[in-house]
PALOVO-79696 format. One record per residue (C-alpha): z, y, x; residue in three letters; residue number from 1. Coordinates in Angstrom, 3 decimals. Last residue first. Layout:
% residues N
<site <Z Y X> 'ALA' NUM>,
...
This chain:
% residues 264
<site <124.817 121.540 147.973> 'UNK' 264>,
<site <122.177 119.483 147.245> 'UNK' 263>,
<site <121.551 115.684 148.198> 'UNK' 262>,
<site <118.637 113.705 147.916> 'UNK' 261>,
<site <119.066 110.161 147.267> 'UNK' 260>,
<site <116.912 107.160 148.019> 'UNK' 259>,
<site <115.800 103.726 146.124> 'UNK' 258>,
<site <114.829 100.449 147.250> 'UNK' 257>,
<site <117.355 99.908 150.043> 'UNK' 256>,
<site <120.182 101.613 148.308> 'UNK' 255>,
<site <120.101 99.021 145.533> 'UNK' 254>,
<site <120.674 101.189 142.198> 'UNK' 253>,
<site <124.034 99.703 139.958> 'UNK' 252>,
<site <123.889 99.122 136.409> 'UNK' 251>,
<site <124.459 101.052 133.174> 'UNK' 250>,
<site <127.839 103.327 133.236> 'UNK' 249>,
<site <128.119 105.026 130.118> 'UNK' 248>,
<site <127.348 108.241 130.270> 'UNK' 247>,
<site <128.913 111.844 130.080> 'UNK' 246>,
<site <127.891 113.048 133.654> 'UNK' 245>,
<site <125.490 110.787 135.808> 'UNK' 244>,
<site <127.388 109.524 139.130> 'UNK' 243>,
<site <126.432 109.657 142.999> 'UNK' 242>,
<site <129.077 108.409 144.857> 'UNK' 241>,
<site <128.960 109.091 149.181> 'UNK' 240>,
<site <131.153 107.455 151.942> 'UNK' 239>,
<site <131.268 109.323 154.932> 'UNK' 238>,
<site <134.638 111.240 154.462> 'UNK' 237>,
<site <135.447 110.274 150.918> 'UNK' 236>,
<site <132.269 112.193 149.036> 'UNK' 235>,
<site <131.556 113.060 145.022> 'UNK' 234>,
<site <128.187 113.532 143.494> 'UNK' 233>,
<site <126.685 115.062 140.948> 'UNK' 232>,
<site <123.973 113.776 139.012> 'UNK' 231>,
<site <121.036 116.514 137.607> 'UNK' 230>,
<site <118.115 113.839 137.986> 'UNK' 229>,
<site <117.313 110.130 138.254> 'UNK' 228>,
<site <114.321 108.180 139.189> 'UNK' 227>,
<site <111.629 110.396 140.580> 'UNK' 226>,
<site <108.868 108.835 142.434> 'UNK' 225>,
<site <108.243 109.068 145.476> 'UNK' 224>,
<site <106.210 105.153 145.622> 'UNK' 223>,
<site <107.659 102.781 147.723> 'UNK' 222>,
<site <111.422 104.576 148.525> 'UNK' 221>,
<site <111.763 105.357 144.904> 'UNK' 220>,
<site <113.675 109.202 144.006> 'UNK' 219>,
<site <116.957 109.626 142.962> 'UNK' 218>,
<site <118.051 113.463 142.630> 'UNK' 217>,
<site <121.549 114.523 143.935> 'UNK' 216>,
<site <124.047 117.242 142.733> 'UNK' 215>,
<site <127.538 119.308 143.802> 'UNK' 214>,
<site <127.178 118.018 147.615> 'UNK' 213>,
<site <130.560 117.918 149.694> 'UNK' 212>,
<site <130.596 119.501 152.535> 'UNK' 211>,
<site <129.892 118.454 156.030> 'UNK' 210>,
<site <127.242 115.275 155.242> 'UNK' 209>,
<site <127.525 112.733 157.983> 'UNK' 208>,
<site <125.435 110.354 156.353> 'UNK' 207>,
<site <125.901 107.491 158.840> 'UNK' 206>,
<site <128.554 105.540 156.654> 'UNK' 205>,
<site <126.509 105.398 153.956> 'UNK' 204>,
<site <128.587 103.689 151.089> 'UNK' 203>,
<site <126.376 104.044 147.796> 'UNK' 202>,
<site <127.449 104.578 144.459> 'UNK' 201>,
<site <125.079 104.538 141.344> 'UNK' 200>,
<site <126.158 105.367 137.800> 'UNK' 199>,
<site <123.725 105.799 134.575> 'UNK' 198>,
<site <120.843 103.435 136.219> 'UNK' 197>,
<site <117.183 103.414 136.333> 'UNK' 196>,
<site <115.337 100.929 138.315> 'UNK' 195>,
<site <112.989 99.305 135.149> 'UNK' 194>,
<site <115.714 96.864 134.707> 'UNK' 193>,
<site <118.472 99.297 134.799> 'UNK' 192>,
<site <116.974 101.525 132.054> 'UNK' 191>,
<site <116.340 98.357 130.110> 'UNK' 190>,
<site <119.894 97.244 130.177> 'UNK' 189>,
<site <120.744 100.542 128.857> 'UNK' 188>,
<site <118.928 101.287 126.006> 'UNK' 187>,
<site <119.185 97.507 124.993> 'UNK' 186>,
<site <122.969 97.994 124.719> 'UNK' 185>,
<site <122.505 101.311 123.184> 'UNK' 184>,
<site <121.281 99.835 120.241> 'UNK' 183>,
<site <117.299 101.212 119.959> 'UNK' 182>,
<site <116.355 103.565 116.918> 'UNK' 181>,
<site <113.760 105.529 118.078> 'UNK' 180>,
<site <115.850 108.446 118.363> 'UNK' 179>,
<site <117.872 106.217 120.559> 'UNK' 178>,
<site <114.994 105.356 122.793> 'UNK' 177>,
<site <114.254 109.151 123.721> 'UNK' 176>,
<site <117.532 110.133 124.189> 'UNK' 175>,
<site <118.169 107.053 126.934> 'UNK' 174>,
<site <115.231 108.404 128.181> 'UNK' 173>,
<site <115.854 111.532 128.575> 'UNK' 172>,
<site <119.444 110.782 129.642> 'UNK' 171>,
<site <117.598 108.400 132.565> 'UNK' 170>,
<site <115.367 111.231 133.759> 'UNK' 169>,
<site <111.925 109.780 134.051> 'UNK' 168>,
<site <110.279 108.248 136.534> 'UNK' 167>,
<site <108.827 105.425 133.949> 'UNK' 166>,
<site <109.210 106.769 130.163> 'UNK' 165>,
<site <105.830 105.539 128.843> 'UNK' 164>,
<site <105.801 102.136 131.186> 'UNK' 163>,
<site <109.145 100.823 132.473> 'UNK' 162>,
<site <111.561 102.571 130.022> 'UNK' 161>,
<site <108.788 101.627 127.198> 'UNK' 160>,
<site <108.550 97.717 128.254> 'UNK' 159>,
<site <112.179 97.849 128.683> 'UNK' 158>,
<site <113.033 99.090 125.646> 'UNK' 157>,
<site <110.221 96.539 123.413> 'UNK' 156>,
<site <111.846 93.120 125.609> 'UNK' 155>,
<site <115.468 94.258 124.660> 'UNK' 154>,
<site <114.561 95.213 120.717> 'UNK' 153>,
<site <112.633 91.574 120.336> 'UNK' 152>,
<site <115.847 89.608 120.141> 'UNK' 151>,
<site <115.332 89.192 116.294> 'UNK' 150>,
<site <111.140 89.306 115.828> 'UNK' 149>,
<site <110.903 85.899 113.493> 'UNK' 148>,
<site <113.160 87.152 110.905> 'UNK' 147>,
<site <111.349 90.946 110.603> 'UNK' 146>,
<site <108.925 89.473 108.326> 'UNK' 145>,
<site <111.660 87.307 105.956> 'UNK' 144>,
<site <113.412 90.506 105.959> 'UNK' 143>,
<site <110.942 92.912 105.232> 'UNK' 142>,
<site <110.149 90.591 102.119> 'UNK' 141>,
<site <113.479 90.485 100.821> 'UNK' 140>,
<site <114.473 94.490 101.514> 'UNK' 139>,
<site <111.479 95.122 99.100> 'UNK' 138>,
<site <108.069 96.508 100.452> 'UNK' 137>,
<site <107.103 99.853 99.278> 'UNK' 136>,
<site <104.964 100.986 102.280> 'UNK' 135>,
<site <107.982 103.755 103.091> 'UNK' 134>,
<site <110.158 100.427 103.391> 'UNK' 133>,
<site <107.911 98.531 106.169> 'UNK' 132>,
<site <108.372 101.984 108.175> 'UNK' 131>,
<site <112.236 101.844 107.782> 'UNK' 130>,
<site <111.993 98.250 109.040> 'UNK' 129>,
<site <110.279 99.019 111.764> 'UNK' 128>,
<site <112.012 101.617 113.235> 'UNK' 127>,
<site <115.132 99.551 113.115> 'UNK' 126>,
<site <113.336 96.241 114.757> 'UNK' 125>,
<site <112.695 99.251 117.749> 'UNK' 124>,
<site <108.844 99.811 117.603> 'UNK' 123>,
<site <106.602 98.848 120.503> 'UNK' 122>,
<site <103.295 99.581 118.814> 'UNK' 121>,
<site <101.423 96.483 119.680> 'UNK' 120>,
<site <104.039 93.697 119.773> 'UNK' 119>,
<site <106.927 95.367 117.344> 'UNK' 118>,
<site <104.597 97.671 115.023> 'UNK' 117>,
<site <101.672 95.363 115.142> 'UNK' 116>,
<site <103.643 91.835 114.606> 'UNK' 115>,
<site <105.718 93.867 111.495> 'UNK' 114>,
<site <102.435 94.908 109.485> 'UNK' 113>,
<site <100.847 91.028 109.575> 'UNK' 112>,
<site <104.351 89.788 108.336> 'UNK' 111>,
<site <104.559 92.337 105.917> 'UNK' 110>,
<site <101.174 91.998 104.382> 'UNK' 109>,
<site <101.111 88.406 104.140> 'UNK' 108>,
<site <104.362 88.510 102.267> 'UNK' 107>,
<site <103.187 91.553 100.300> 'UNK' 106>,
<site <99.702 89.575 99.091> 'UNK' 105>,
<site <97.455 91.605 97.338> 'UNK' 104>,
<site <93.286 90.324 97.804> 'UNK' 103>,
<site <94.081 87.234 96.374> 'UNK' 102>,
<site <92.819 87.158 92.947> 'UNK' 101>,
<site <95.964 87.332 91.000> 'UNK' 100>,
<site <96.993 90.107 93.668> 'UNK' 99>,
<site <93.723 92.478 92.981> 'UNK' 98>,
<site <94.427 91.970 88.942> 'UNK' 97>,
<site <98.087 92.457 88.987> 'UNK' 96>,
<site <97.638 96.030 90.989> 'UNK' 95>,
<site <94.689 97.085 88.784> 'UNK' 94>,
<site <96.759 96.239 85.645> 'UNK' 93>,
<site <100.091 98.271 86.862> 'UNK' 92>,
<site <97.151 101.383 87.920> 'UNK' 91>,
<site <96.093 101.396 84.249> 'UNK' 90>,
<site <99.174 101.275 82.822> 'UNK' 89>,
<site <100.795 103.782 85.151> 'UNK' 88>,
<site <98.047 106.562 84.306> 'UNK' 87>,
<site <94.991 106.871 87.244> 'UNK' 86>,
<site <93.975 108.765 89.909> 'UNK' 85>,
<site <96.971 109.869 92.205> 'UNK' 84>,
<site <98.550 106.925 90.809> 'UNK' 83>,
<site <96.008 104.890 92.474> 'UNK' 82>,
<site <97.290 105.666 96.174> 'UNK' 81>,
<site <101.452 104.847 94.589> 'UNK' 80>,
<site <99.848 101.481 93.674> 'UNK' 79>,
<site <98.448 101.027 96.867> 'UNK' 78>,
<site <101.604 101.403 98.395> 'UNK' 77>,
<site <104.203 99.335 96.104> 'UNK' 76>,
<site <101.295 96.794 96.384> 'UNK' 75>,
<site <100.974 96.666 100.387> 'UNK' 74>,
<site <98.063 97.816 101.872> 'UNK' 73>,
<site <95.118 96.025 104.549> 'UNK' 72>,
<site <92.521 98.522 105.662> 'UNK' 71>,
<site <88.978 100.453 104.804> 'UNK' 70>,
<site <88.532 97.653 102.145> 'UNK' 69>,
<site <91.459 97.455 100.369> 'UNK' 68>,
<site <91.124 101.406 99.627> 'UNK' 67>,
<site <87.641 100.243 98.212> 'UNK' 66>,
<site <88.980 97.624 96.120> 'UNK' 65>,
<site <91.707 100.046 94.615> 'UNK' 64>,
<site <88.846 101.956 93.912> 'UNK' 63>,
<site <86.926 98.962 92.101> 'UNK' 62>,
<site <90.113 98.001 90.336> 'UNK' 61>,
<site <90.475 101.780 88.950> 'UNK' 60>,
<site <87.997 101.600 87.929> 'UNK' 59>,
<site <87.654 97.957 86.044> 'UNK' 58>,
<site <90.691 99.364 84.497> 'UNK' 57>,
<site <89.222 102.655 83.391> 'UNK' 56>,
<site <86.613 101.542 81.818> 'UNK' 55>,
<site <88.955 99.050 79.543> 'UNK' 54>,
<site <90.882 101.280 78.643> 'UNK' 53>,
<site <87.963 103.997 77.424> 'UNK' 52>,
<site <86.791 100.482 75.385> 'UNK' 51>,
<site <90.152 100.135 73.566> 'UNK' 50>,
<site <90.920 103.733 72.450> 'UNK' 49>,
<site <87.372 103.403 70.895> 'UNK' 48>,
<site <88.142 100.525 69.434> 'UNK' 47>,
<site <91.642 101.987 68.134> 'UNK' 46>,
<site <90.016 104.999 67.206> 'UNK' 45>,
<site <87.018 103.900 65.149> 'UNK' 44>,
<site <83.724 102.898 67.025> 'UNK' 43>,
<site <80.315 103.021 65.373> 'UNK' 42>,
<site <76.956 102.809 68.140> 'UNK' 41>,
<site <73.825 104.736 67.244> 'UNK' 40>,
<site <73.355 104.686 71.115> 'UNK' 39>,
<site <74.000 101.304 72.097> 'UNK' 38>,
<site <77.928 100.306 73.438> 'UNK' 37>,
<site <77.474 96.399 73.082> 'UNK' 36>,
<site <81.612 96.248 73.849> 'UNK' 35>,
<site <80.752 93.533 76.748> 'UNK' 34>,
<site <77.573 95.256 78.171> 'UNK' 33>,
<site <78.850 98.649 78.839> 'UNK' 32>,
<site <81.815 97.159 79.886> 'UNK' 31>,
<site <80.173 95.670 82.830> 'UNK' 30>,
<site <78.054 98.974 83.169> 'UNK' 29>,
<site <80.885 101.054 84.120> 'UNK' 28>,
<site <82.213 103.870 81.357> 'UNK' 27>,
<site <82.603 107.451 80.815> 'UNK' 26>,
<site <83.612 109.587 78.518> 'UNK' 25>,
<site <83.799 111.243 75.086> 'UNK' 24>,
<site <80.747 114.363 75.447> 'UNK' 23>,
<site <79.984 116.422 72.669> 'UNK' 22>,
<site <81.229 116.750 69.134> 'UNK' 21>,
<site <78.251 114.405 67.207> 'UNK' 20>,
<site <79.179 111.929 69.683> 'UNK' 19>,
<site <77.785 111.412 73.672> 'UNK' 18>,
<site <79.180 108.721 76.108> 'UNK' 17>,
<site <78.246 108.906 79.789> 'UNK' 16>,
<site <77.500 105.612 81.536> 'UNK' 15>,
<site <78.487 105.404 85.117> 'UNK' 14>,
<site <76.121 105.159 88.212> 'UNK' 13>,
<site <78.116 107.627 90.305> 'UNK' 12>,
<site <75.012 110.638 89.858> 'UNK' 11>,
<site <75.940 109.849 85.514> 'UNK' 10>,
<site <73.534 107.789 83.578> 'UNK' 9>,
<site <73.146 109.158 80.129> 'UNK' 8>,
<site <74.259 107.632 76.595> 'UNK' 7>,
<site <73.365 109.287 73.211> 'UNK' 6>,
<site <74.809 109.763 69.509> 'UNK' 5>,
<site <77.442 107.145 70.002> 'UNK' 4>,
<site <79.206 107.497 66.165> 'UNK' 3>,
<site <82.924 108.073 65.960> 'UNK' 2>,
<site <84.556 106.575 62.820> 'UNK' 1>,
């Protein structure tokens, strides 16, 4: 039997337990109260097995609480947080707990965490999922979050090729999208929506260029701004292609918006 020989408050507000050998541990208030822990107090091992348990459930509920409380988590991801604290047991009861009373919910969670990376974050539907996974959510739950945003990949490239990546180099930005897991389908349409294009041939007639130019730049008529870069070019008497190497071809440029700036 282990005899409670004294009991001081801790800086945290926790209970410190004292026996004949020195100091046990530590417990909250709340259990405190329900085990009637007194100095003088006899405990044999299982009891006292039973009321160090205990402690350490209702903390490791109150961090989990506070982790809950600087931002939403998912369970798989706040367990992994209390493991860093606590044995499995103790962080499996915390999780249960905090979900039986609401303040866990995965499906809320995912659905919540997929609007923000595909409306406010502009992730690819592939990005997204991959994040949803590092946050331990199963393949069901990312699905049934994911199911409303199908379609969404088209609308998120062409918001980036016409915002972030506007001006730039079309390779670069087709580069740029890929690694962030856009299809090349909605790579390209978006490049063409936002004025960008992997093959552009005009027929300029009053050109008169002498020798054939090796590479052109695209650049906006309205505002200067580079559209296109490193493209050579090919010439049939007056008539003038401009072409991207190794791409797919994309769309077609409207001479009147954009203009092209030969180099021999």
């Amino acid at each position: 039997m282990t005899r409670i020989t004294d009991i001081t408050v801790t800086k945290k507000g926790r209970y410190a337990l004292f026996c004949e050998s020195g100091f046990l541990f530590s417990i909250d208030e709340v259990t405190k109260f329900d085990f009637g822990i007194e100095i003088g107090t006899l405990l044999d091992d299982r009891q006292l097995a039973r009321l160090q348990d205990a402690s350490e459930s209702r903390k490791a509920v109150a961090k989990g609480l506070l982790y809950l409380g600087m931002r939403p988590y998912a369970a798989g991801e706040l367990r992994r947080k209390l493991l860093g604290s606590f044995d499995p047991d103790t962080v499996d009861y915390a999780v249960t707990y905090l979900a039986g009373i609401g303040y866990l919910d995965d499906g809320d969670f995912a659905a919540q965490y997929a609007e923000e990376l595909l409306t406010v974050r502009r992730r690819s539907l592939r990005e997204a999922r991959e994040k949803m996974k590092l946050k331990g959510l199963d393949r069901e739950t990312i699905d049934a979050a994911l199911a409303p945003w199908q379609g969404c990949d088209e609308e998120n490239a062409a918001y980036l090729a016409a915002g972030q990546y506007a001006g730039k180099d079309a390779r670069k930005v087709y580069a740029a999208l890929a690694r962030r897991g856009f299809s090349g389908d909605a790579i390209r349409a978006a490049i063409a929506a936002a004025g960008g294009a992997f093959t552009w041939t005009i027929t300029a007639a009053t050109h008169g260029i002498a020798n054939p130019a090796m590479m052109a730049q695209l650049y906006e008529v309205a505002t200067g701004a580079q559209v296109l870069a490193d493209v050579t070019v090919s010439q049939t008497n007056y008539d003038v292609t401009v072409t991207i190497n190794d791409t797919e071809k994309a769309g077609t440029l409207n001479a009147n918006t954009y203009r092209v700036v030969l180099f021999g």
